[in-house]
C-alpha positions in Angstrom: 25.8 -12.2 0.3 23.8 -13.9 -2.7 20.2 -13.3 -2.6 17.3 -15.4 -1.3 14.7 -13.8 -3.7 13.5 -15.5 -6.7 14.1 -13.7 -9.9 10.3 -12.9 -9.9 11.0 -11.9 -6.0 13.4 -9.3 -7.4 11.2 -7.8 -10.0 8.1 -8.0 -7.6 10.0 -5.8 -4.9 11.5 -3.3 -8.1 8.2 -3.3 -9.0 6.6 -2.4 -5.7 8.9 0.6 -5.1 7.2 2.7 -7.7 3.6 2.6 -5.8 5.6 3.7 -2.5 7.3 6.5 -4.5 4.2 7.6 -6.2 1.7 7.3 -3.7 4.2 9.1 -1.1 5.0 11.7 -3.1 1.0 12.5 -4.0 0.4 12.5 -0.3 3.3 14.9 0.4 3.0 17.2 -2.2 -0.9 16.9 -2.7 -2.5 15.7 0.3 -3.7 12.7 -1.6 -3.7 10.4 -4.2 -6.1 11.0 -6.5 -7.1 8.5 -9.4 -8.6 11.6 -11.2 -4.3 13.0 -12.4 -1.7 11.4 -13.9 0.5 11.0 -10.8 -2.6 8.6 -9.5 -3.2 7.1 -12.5 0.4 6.4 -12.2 -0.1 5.2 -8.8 -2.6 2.5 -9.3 -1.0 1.0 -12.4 2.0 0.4 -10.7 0.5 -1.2 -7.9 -1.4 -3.5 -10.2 1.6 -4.6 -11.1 2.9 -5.2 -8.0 0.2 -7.2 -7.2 0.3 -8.9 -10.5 3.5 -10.1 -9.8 2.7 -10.9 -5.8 0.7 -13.8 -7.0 3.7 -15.4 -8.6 5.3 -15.7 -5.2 4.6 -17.5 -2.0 6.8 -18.8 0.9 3.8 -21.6 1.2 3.0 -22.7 -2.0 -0.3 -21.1 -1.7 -2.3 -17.8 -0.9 -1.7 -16.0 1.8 -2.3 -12.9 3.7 -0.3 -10.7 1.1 -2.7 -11.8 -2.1 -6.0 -10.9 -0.1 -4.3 -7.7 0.7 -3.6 -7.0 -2.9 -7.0 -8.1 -3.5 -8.6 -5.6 -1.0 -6.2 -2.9 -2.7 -7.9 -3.5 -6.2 -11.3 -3.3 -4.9 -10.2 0.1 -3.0 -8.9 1.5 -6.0 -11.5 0.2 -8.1 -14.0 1.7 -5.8 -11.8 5.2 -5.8 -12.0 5.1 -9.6 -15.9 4.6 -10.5 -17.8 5.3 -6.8 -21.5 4.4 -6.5 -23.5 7.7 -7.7 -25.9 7.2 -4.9 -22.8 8.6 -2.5 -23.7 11.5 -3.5 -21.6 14.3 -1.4 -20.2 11.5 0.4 -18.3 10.5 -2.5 -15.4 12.3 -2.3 -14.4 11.7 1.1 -14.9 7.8 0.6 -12.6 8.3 -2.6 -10.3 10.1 -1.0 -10.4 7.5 2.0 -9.8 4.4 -0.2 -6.7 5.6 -2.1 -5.0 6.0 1.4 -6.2 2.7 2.5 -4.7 1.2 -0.6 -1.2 3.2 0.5 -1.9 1.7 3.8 -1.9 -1.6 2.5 1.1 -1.7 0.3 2.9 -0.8 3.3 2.0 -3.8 5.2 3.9 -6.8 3.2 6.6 -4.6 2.2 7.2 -3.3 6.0 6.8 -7.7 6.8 9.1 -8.7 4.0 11.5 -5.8 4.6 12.2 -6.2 8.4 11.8 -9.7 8.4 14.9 -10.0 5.9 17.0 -7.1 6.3 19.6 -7.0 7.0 20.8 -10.0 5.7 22.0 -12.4 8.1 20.4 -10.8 11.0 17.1 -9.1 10.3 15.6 -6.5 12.1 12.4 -8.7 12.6 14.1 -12.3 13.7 10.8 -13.8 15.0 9.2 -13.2 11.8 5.6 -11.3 11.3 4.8 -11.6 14.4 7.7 -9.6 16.0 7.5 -6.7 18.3 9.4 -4.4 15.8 6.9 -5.4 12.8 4.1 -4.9 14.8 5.4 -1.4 16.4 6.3 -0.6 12.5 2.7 -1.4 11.3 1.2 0.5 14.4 2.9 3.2 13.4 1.7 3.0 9.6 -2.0 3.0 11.3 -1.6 5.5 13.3 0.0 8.0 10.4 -3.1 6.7 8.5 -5.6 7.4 10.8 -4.3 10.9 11.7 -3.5 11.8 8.0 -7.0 11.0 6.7 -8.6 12.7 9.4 -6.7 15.6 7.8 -7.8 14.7 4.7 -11.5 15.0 5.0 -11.2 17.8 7.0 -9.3 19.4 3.9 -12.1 18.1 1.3 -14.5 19.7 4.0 -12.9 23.3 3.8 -12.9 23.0 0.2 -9.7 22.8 -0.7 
């Protein structure tokens, strides 16, 4: 079956798998992403280019809810990378809790774009971003989020 993504649509979604990979394999092997090693550093320029490259694209013609997403995951990163010095001890955990949220948010287009067109012919998600299976998919995302920065601070908390 031939595609439906634009040629930009393909390199956007090549693109967007090396933030997934990176930022999932910090969290695994880590416990987070952090902006201060190369594996973040890694992290956050590929998701500028996925976001870069989001801007190209649009089933509307104009912005939508993906862009201001990618927009809210620059600020987040930009935030991780150069925090306010008057957060003082609070710094860490507010650095530690915007690189997650920035994870968080990459998952949510791809997790509406992938189930909302795969498989082809007869996606997961027929009744678009509104489905039951998207929203039990980006539940689940929050919930994982929630739960694994709880874990998180308490980790920076203990030190470690």
């Amino acid at each position: 079956m031939p595609s439906s993504l634009s040629t930009l649509g393909i390199v956007h979604t090549t693109l967007s798998i090396a933030p997934l990979l990176l930022g999932g394999y910090a969290l695994a092997t880590r416990g987070a992403i952090s902006p201060d090693d190369r594996l973040g550093r890694a992290y956050i320029v590929s998701m500028l280019a996925s976001i870069a490259t989001s801007f190209g694209l649009s089933s509307t013609g104009s912005l939508g809810p993906g862009h201001v997403l990618g927009v809210i995951a620059v600020l987040l990163m930009g935030f991780a990378l150069r925090p306010p010095a008057l957060l003082g001890r609070a710094a860490p955990y507010l650095r530690t809790l915007a690189m997650s949220a920035s994870y968080l948010i990459l998952l949510i287009p791809g997790t509406v774009e992938t189930l909302t067109r795969l498989p082809g012919g007869a996606p997961i998600a027929s009744h678009g971003p509104e489905s039951p299976e998207v929203k039990a998919a980006l539940g689940l995302f929050f919930l994982l989020f929630v739960v694994g920065s709880a874990w998180q601070l308490l980790r920076i908390r203990r030190g470690r």
